[in-house]
C-alpha positions as CSV (number, residue, x, y, z in Angstrom):
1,X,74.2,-86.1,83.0
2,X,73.1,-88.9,80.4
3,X,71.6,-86.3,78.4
4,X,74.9,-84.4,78.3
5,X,76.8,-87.5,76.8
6,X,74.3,-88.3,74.7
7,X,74.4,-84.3,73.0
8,X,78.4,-85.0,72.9
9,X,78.5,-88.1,71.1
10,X,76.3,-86.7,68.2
11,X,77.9,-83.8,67.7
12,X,81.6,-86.4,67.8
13,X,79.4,-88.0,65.1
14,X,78.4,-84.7,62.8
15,X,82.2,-83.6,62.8
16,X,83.3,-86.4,61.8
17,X,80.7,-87.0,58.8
18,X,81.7,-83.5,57.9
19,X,85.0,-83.7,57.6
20,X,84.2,-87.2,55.4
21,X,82.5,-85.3,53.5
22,X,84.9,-82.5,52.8
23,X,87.5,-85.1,52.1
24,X,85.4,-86.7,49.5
25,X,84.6,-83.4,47.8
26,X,88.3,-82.5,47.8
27,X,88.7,-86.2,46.3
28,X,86.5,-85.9,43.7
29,X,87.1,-82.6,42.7
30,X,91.3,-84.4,41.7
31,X,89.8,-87.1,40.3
32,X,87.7,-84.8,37.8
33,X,91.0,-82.5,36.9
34,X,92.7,-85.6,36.4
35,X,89.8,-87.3,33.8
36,X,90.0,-84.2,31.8
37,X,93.7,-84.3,31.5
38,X,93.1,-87.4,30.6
39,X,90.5,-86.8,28.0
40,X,92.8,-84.4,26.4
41,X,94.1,-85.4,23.1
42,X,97.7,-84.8,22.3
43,X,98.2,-82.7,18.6
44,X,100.8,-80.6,16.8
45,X,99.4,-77.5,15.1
46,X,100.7,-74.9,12.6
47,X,99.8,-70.9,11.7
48,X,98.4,-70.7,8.4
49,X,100.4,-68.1,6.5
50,X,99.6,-67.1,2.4
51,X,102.2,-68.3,0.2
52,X,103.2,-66.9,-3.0
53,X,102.0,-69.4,-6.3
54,X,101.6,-69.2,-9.7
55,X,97.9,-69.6,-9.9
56,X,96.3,-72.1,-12.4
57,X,92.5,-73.8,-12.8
58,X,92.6,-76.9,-14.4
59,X,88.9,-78.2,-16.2
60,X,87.6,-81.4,-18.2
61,X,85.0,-80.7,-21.1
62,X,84.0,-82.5,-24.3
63,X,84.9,-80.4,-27.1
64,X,82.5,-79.7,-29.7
65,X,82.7,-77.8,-33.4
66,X,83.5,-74.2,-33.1
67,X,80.0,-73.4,-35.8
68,X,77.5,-76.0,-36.7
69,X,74.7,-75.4,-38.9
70,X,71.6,-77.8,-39.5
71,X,71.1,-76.7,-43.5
72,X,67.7,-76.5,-44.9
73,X,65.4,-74.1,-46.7
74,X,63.0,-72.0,-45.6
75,X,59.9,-74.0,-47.1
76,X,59.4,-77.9,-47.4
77,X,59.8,-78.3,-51.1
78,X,61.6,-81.5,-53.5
79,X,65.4,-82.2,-53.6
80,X,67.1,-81.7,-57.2
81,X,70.2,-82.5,-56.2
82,X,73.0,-82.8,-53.2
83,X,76.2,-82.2,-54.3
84,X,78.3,-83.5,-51.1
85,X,78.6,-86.6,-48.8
86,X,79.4,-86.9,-45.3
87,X,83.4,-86.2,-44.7
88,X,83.7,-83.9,-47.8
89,X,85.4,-80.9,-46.9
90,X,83.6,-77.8,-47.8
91,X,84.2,-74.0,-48.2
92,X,82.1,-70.7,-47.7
93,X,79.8,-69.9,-50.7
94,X,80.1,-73.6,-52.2
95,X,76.3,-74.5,-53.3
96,X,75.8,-77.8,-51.5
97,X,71.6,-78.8,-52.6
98,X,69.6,-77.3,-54.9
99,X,65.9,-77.1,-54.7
100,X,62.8,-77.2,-57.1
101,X,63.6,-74.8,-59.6
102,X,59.7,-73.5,-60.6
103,X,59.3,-70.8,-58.1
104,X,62.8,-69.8,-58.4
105,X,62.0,-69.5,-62.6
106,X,58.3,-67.7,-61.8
107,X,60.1,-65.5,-59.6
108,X,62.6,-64.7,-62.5
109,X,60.3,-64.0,-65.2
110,X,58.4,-61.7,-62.7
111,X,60.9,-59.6,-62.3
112,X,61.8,-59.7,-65.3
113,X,58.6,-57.8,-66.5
114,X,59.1,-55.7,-63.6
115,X,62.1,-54.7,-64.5
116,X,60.9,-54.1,-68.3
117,X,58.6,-51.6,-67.0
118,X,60.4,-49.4,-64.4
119,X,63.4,-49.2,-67.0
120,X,60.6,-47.5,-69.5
121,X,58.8,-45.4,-67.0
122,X,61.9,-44.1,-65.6
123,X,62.8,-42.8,-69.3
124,X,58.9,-41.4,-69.2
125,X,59.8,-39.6,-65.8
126,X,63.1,-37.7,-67.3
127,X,60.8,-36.0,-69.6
128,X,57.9,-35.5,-66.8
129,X,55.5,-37.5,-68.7
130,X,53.9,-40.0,-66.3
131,X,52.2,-39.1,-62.7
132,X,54.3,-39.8,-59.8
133,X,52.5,-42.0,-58.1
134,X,52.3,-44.7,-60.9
135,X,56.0,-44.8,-61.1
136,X,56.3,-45.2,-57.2
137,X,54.3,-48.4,-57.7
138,X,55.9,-49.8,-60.4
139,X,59.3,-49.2,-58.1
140,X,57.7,-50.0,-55.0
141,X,56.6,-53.2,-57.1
142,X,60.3,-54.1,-58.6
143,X,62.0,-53.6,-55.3
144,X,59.5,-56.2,-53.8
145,X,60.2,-58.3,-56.5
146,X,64.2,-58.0,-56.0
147,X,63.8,-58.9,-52.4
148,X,61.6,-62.4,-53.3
149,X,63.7,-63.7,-55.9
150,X,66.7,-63.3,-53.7
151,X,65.2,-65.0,-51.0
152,X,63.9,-67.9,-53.3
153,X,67.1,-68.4,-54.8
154,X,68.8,-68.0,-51.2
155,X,66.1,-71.1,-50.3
156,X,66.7,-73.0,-53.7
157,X,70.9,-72.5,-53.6
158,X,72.1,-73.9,-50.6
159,X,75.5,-72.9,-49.9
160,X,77.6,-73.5,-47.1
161,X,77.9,-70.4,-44.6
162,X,81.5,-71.0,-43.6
163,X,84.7,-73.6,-44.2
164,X,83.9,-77.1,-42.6
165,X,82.5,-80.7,-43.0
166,X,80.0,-82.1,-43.9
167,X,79.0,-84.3,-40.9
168,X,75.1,-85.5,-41.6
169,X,73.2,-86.2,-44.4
170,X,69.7,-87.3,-44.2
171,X,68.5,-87.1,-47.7
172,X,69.1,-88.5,-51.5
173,X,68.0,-86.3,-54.6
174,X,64.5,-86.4,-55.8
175,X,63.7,-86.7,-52.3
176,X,61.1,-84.2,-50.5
177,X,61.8,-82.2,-47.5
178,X,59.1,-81.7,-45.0
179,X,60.7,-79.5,-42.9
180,X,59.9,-82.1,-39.9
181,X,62.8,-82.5,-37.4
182,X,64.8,-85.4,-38.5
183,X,68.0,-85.0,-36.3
184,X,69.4,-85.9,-33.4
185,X,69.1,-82.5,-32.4
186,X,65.5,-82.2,-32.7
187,X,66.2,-79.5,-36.0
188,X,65.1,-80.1,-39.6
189,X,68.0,-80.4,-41.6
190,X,68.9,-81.7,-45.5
191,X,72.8,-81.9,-44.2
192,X,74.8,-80.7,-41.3
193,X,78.2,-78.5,-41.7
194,X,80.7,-78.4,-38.9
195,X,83.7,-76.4,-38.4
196,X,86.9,-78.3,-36.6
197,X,89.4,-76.3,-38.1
198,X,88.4,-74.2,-34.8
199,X,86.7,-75.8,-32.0
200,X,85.6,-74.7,-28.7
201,X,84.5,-76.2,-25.1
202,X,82.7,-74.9,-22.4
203,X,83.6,-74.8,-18.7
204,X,81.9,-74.1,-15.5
205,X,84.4,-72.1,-13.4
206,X,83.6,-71.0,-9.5
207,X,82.3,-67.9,-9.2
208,X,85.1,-66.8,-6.7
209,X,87.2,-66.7,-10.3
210,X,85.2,-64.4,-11.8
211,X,87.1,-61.1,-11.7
212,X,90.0,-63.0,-12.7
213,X,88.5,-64.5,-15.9
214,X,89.2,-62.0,-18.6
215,X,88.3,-62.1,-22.8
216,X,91.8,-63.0,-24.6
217,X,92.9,-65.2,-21.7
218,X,95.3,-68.1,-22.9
219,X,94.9,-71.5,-21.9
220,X,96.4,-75.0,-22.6
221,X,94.9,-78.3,-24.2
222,X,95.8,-81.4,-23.7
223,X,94.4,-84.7,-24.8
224,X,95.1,-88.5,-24.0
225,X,95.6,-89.4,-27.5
226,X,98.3,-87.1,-27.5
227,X,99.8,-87.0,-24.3
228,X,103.3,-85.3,-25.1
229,X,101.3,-82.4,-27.0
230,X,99.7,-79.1,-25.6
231,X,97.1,-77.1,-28.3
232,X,96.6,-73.2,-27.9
233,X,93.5,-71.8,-27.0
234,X,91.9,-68.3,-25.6
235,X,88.3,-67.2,-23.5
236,X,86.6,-65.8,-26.1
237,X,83.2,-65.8,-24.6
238,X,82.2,-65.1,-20.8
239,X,78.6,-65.6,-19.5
240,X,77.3,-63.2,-17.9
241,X,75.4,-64.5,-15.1
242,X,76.4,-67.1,-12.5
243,X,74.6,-70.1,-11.8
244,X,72.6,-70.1,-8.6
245,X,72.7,-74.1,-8.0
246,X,76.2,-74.4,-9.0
247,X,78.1,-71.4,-8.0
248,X,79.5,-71.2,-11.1
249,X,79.6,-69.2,-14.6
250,X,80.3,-70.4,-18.1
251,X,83.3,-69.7,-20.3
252,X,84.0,-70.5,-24.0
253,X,87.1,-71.2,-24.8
254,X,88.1,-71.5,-28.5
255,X,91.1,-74.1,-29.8
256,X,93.0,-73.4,-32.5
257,X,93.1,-77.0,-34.7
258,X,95.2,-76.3,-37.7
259,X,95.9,-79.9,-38.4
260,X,92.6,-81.1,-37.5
261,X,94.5,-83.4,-35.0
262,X,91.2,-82.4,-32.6
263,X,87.8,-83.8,-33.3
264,X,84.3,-82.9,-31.8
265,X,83.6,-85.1,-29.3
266,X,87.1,-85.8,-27.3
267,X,87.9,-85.8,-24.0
268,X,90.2,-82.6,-23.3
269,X,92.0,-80.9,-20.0
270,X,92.0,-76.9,-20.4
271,X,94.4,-75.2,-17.9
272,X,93.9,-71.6,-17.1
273,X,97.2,-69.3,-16.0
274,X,95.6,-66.5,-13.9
275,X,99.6,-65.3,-12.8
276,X,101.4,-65.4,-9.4
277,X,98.7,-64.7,-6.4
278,X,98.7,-65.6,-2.9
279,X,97.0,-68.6,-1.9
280,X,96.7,-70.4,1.4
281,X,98.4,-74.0,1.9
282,X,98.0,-76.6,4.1
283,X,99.7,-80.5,4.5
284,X,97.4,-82.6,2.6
285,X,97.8,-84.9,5.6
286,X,96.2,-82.7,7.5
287,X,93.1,-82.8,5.4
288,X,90.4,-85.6,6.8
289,X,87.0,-87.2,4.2
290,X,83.7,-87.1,5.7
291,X,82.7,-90.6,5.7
292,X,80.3,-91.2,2.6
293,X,81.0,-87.9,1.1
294,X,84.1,-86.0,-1.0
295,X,83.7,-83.3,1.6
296,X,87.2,-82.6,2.9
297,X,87.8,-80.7,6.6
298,X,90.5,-80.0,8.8
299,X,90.3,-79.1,13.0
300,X,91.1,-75.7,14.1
301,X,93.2,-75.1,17.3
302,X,90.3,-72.4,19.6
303,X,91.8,-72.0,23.3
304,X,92.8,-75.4,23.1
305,X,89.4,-76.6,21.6
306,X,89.5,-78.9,18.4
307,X,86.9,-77.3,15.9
308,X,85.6,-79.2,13.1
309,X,86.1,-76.7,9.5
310,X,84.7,-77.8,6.3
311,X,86.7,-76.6,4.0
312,X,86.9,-76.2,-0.3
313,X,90.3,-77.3,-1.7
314,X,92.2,-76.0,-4.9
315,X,95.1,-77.8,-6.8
316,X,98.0,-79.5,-5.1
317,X,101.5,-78.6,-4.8
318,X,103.6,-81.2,-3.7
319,X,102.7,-82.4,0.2
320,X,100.1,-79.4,0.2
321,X,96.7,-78.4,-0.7
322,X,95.8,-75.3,-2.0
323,X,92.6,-74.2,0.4
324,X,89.9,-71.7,-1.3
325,X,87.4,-71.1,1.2
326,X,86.8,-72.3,5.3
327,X,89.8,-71.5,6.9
328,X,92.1,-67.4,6.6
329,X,95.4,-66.5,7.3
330,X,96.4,-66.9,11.2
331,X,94.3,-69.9,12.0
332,X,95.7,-72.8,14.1
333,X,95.6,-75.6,12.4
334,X,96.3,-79.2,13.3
335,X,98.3,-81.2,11.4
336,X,99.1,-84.2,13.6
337,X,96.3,-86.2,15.4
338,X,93.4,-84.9,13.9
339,X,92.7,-88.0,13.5
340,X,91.6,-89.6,17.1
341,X,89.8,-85.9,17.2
342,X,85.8,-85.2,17.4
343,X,85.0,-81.7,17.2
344,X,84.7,-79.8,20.3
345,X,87.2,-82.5,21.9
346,X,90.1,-81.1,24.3
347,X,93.6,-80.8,23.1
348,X,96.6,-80.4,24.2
349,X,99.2,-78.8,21.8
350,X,102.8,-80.7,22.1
């Protein structure tokens, strides 16, 4: 009978633990809906949709002189004379230095007897008088001749290969020139000729612009020294390969300087109209800076999951940013607060 009572109260005892126990679980189980209700972060989202814009590129570059030359002759050899200084204007064809003269003069007097002698055997060859072969070699002999004065007078005449300045000079007359580099470029030079009636600057553009980029392309110039003025300009050169640690491929761009208002060596803005295009806009405000960096990204709205997008931004219109690459068309993006958000952190969309 004892051992009867004693079998009842345990199992009083086991139902009553169990049923603890369920309650607890049940307990538990509310408590943990409630904590992630209440981890859930409140945010307002938007569809990203492509809007029509018209499409520019804006770039910063240094411009330098459309042609520069670094003049010198062929041969170390003495100065006779230089017939410019730095800031004189000069034109194509204008002798600028002249050389020693005595190899020029031997050279002339050469082919001067050269020429003395084909002009008589060709008069012998009318009248079939002389072998062929001797009067091959005294041609072969004058043409040679021809083609070594020229070059020594090319060497002993400087003259300027186009319309510019004269921007160096590192000689005086009587001086010699080694032929040792004595510029800042690391070339030999006796002076150095820019042109700035043209100039030209060079820009690294994305290679995401590259089928857009075209020869002929007009762009806009504008400087801070004259802020109410805009200079013409057109791509006249396109590289042809695209830089593997940049991401990017170089364009020329050539300025028309009539006036000479531009100089080598000032700070210029070149704008590039590739026409109306859809782009893909979102608030600024919803952009967020990665702390240390000047990477930009925005969260994404997945099944109600905040995911963190780096993203590469364009040009600014207003209140929005133009986005290039990290986020398409039909994503949910958030746009208010993105900012109390981690990635991967619940949301709940208001």
């Amino acid at each position: 009978m004892r051992t009867i009572k004693i079998i009842n109260l345990l199992v009083a005892i086991s139902f009553i633990t169990f049923a603890t126990s369920c309650n607890s679980d049940k307990e538990n189980e509310v408590q943990t809906k409630e904590t992630k209700q209440v981890q859930a972060v409140p945010v307002k989202t938007m569809a990203i949709k492509s809007e029509l814009i018209n499409k520019t590129i804006s770039y910063t570059a240094s411009l330098i002189p459309f042609e520069e030359i670094y003049l010198a002759p062929a041969a170390p050899g003495k100065i006779e004379k230089i017939y410019v200084e730095i800031g004189d204007r000069v034109s194509k064809g204008q002798v600028i230095a002249t050389m020693d003269r005595t190899n020029l003069e031997s050279a002339r007097i050469n082919i001067a007897n050269l020429k003395t002698n084909f002009e008589r055997l060709e008069e012998l060859k009318k009248t079939n008088t002389i072998a062929d072969q001797q009067y091959d070699e005294v041609k072969a002999a004058y043409d040679a001749a021809k083609v070594s004065y020229q070059f020594l007078l090319d060497n002993t005449e400087l003259k300027a290969p186009f319309n510019g300045v004269i921007s160096g000079k590192y000689f005086e007359d009587g001086e010699t020139f080694s032929g040792a580099p004595n510029t800042r470029a690391g070339k030999a030079a006796i002076v150095t000729i820019v042109q700035i009636n043209k100039l030209k600057a060079l820009i690294g553009i994305s290679a995401s612009y590259y089928p857009q980029i075209k020869k002929g392309m007009k762009a806009n110039i504008s400087c801070d020294i004259y802020p109410n003025q805009t200079f013409e300009g057109e791509i006249y050169n396109i590289y042809p390969t695209i830089d593997d640690a940049t991401k990017t491929f170089t364009v020329e761009v050539k300025i028309n300087n009539p006036d000479l208002k531009l100089r080598p060596g000032m700070f210029a803005k070149i704008q590039l109209n590739l026409g109306e295009g859809k782009a893909i806009l979102v608030p600024t405000i919803a952009l967020i800076k990665q702390t240390g960096t000047n990477d930009l990204y925005l969260f994404v709205n997945k099944n109600n999951i905040a995911v963190k997008q780096p993203v590469q931004t364009g040009r600014l219109f207003d209140d929005k940013t133009e986005i290039l690459e990290g986020i398409n068309e039909g994503d949910e993006i958030i746009v208010e607060g993105q900012n109390k958000l981690r990635n991967q952190t619940t949301i709940i969309v208001k």
